[in-house]
C-alpha positions in Angstrom: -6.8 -14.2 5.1 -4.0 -14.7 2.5 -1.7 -12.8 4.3 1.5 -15.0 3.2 0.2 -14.8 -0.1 0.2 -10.7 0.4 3.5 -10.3 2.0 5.1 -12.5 -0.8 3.4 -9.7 -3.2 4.4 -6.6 -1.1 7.7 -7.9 -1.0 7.9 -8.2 -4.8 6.8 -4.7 -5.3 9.2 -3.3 -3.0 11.8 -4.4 -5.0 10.6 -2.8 -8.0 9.5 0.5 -6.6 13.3 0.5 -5.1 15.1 0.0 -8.1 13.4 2.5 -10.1 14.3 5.1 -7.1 11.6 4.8 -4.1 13.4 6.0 -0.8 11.2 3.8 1.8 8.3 1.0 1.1 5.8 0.4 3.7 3.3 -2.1 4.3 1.3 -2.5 7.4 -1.1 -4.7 8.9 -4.1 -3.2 11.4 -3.2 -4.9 15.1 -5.4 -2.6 17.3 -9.0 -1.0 15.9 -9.9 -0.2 19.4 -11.9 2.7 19.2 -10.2 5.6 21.4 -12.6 8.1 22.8 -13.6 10.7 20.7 -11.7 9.8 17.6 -13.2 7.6 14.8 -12.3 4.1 13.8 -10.9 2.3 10.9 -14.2 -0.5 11.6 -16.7 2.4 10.7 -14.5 3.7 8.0 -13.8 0.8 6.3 -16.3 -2.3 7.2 -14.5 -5.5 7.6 -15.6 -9.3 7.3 -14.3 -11.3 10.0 -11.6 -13.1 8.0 -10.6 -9.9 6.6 -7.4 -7.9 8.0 -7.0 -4.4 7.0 -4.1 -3.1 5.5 -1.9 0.2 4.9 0.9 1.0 2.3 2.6 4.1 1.5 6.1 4.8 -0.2 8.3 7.6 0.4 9.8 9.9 -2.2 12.0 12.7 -2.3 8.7 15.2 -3.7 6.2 14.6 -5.9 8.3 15.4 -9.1 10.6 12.2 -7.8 7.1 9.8 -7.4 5.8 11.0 -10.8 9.0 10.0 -12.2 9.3 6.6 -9.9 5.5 5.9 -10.6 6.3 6.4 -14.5 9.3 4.1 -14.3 7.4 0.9 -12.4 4.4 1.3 -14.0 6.0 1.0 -17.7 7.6 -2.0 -16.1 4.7 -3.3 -15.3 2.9 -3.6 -18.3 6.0 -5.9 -19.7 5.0 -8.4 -16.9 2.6 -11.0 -16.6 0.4 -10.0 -13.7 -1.3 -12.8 -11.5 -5.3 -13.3 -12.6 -5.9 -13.2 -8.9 -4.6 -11.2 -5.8 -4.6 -12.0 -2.1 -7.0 -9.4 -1.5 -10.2 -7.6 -3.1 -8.3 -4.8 -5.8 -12.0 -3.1 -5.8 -11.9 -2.1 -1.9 -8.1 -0.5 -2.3 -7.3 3.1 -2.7 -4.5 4.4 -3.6 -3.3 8.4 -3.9 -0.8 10.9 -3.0 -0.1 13.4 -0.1 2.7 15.8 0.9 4.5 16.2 3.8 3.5 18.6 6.4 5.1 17.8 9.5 8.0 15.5 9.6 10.0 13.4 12.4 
């Protein structure tokens, strides 16, 4: 697990995401796969190795018109960077996407 390696990382994108606009930057690590009954579990979903950990990110935005716009903004600064030849986790299991707010707290 190169989970130094990956906070060191996260933290680094948050910083970008924020100054180009992002209004929150979240990234989690799984503590408790316990299976509850009658719901399904994240160990099905998404099989893990034993030194694996799995992770969750998500950044808030105002609406989508705001995250096209954020998204537009860090990813045109990305390509002026120098991006590592290797990450602290496999790129090929991620997924990324986006989703809209239905109920909010």
């Amino acid at each position: 697990m190169k989970i130094a390696e990956y906070e060191k990382r996260a933290q680094w994108g948050k910083q970008v995401w924020m100054k180009h606009g992002a209004l929150q930057d979240f990234e989690c690590v799984a503590d408790d796969l316990n299976v509850h009954p009658g719901c399904g579990d994240f160990k099905t979903m998404v099989p893990l190795e034993p030194s694996e950990r799995l992770w969750s990110s998500f950044i808030v935005y105002r609406n989508k018109k705001h995250r096209d716009a954020v998204n537009k903004k860090v990813f045109a600064e990305m390509q002026t960077l120098k991006m590592p030849k290797s990450m602290p986790f496999d790129v090929k299991r991620g997924a990324t996407g986006g989703s809209k707010t239905i109920v909010r707290g």
